[in-house]
Structure formats: structure tokens, C-alpha cells
C-alpha angles and dihedrals in degrees: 000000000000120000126260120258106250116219085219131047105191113195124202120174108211121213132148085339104132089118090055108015094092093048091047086047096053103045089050088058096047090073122145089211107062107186103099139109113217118213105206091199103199098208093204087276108184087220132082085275081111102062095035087060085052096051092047089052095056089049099066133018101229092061117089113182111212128196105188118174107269114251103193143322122307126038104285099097090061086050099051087038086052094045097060087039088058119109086178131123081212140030125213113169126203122203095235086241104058127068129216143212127274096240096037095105090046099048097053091043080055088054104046090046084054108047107024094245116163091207129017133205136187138186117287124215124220105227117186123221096266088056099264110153113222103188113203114263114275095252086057105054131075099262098185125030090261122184117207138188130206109297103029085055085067101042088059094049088067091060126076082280077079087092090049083044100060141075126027100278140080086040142091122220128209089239085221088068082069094053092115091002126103136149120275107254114234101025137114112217100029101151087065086050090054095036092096091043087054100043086046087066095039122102098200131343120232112209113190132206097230137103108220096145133073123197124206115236097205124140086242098085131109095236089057099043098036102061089152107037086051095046092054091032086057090051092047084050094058101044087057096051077050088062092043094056087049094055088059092040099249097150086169094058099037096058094041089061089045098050084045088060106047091054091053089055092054105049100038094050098106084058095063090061095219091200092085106071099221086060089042097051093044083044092059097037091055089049091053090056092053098054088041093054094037088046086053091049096056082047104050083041090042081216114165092199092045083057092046084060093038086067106044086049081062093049091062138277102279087052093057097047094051090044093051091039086059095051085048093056104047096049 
């Protein structure tokens, strides 16, 4: 007999994770809202992650365990495993070491069936190993239920939201906005990278004022044993947001992100230790993007004094950053 079309794919990628799996697992499966499958991706972890995938799956029917070939490092290869692996209308994922809360999936159905979203986010919560909730500062949390298009969706990313905003979790996708889009394998941050691809399908954007995820503060993360790899995934991040604006002729916002990054780029280039020449040659490839995409953006604006800047970003950073100081200083 085929399975029944659930309404909700949840993806969780699965590495190093024998100390959490179990409680993410759980909670998942608390939900008030049961009409989910849950993908365990085992991304090739070297613990016993594989067989306890295996176990929960034979505990409940809505659980598949998948063990795809690992692509890279990061967990992008086990989402994109897990996305072509989705039944779902809709798609929610969960990091293997966080928990949620029992009406999360229903909440953010709720939201999507009353405002149209295509895809639905809501405030996170920080939560430390002995169980101490650290909620994200006010000014950092949606305070009101806010729908947003298109445009106003960037305009507020650019405001302290930016930390609710991005990463996979505490939202639910329309599973249509990953038909052609899939993460970038190798690459920490990713969801920052896709983030443009994913806002350019959607129709509006539902933001909700309520806290249903909790997010595991541990010295285990990527994001606290990749300094490097983050620092340069965020800029590449932020040059392809650059394209994306360009695609829709915002010169303003195109050449804000650029200029962000460029500047990131300047005052954190002691941090990527150049002396090492895999740093030095990503280094260099990530800089060459910039100026190609800076250089694209004077020419689509046919802008003289974006050109100007074009060529002292080629010049090298510190020429840049004098170059674009001056200009500061004399407006």
C-alpha cells in the first residue's frame, strides 16, 4: 500500500550527535500537529548516530533513516539528501542537537494558512548545556506577527531581525521554493549563501512573534570550530546577495552588501592567517568575486564613481578602504 502524502517533511542532518539525538528526536515527535515525516540524515557520523537513526526509525513509522554518501564537509550534502528525499507540502528542518516546542509545527502551519507565506519564521531561543534558556535580546525578536514581500523582507534584514533571519531552522518552506535550488556543497553557512535563491520564489514572508525552537549553545558547533571557513562563507554570502540585488536592479542594496563585504574583508584579514596557502588561495578567490561582481555592478549602473571604486577594490583592500573613507569624509 503507498504511503500517505504528509502535509510536513522535517529534515534533521545527523552528525556527532549521541549526547542530543534522542531529545531532538523527542520533541520532534511531541508535536501537537502529526502529520510529518521525519528524515533522520545520517551525515556519515563515525559514532553510533548511524544505528540510533536506525532504531528511531523502527520505532515509528513516520521516521526514515537515510545514509547518503557524504559530499563534503558541513552539513549541506544531508540537506540536500534529505530534500530530494521530502514528500512534504512543506518542508521545516531541525540541527540534531536542539529541541523544539510541541505546537511549533502547528503554529507555523497556522501562519502560513493565514497569511499566504510561502515560507514562515518565528523567534529562536539560545538554550546552555544545563538547560538555562538565554532568549535573544528584545530588539532581536519578532515583537508583532509582520508580513513582509519582497522588498520590505530585505529592508528588515538589514535591521537587528538579521539574527531570526538567518540559518535553516525555526521556519517552515513552501517545499516548491527548493525545485532548482539546493545547498552549496562544502560550505559552512550555507543557509546565508541560499537565502537570496529562497526569498526570490517567495511570495511574502510571515514573521511570528513566538518562540517554538531551541538552539543548543555547545563548543561543538561549526560556527565555534570554523572561524575561518564562517568569516569567508559569510562574505560569499554577501557577494551573492550582491548578484541577486542586481538581478532585480537594486543598485542601492547591491552595492551596500558589496561594500559590507569589502570591508569585512578589510578589518578581519589578520583572522584568516594567510600564511597558510589554502587560506591564502580562498582568500584570493573570494576577493576576485568581489571585484568581478563590484566591477558588474558600475557597469549595469553605468556609474563613473562606482567604477572609480571598482578599480581601487582591485588595487587592494586598503586601497579601497582609504579610497571610500575619503569620499566619507568629504560628503
Amino acid at each position: 500500500m503507498p504511503q500517505t502524502k504528509p502535509k510536513i517533511s522535517v529534515l534533521v542532518p545527523v552528525y556527532k550527535a549521541e549526547a542530543t539525538l534522542d531529545a531532538c528526536v523527542k520533541s520532534i515527535l511531541a508535536q501537537t500537529f502529526p502529520d510529518f515525516e521525519l528524515l533522520l540524515v545520517d551525515d556519515e557520523s563515525p559514532d553510533a548516530c548511524p544505528a540510533l537513526c536506525d532504531a528511531w526509525a523502527q520505532k515509528d513509522p513516520r521516521i526514515r533513516a537515510l545514509h547518503p554518501a557524504k559530499t563534503g564537509p558541513g552539513p549541506s550534502g544531508a540537506r540536500n539528501a534529505g530534500l530530494d528525499a521530502a514528500r512534504g507540502d512543506w518542508i521545516t528542518m531541525v540541527d540534531s542537537d536542539d529541541t523544539v516546542a510541541p505546537d511549533l509545527f502547528a503554529t507555523l502551519l497556522a501562519g502560513a494558512r493565514q497569511s499566504g507565506a510561502d515560507l514562515v519564521i518565528c523567534n529562536s531561543c539560545r538554550v546552555l548545556p544545563d538547560g538555562t534558556q538565554q532568549p535573544h535580546p528584545v530588539e532581536q525578536t519578532f515583537a508583532a506577527d509582520t508580513l513582509l514581500d519582497e522588498e520590505a523582507f530585505w529592508d528588515a534584514f538589514n535591521t537587528p531581525w538579521i539574527s531570526q533571519f538567518t540559518g535553516t531552522a525555526h521556519r517552515l518552506y513552501a517545499a516548491r521554493l527548493f525545485e532548482g535550488v539546493r545547498y552549496p556543497v562544502g560550505m559552512v553557512h550555507e543557509d546565508y549563501y541560499v537565502l537570496p535563491d529562497l526569498i526570490a520564489r517567495c511570495g511574502k514572508v510571515q514573521c511570528l512573534a513566538y518562540t517554538g525552537y531551541y538552539v543548543l549553545q555547545h563548543e561543538g558547533s561549526i560556527t565555534a570550530t570554523a572561524r575561518h571557513e564562517v568569516r569567508l562563507a559569510m562574505t560569499r554570502g554577501d557577494i551573492h546577495r550582491a548578484e541577486y540585488f542586481l538581478s532585480r536592479r537594486w543598485y542601492d542594496r547591491a552595492e551596500g552588501a558589496l561594500t559590507d563585504a569589502a570591508d569585512f574583508l578589510y578589518r578581519n584579514k589578520a583572522a584568516y592567517d594567510l600564511r597558510k596557502p589554502g587560506h591564502r588561495a580562498e582568500f584570493a578567490a573570494v576577493k576576485a568575486e568581489l571585484c568581478r561582481v563590484y566591477g558588474a555592478l558600475a557597469t549595469q549602473k553605468e556609474s563613473k564613481s562606482l567604477g572609480l571604486r571598482a578599480a581601487a577594490l582591485r588595487l587592494g583592500l586598503p586601497v579601497f578602504h582609504a579610497y571610500t573613507a575619503l569620499l566619507a569624509a568629504r560628503r
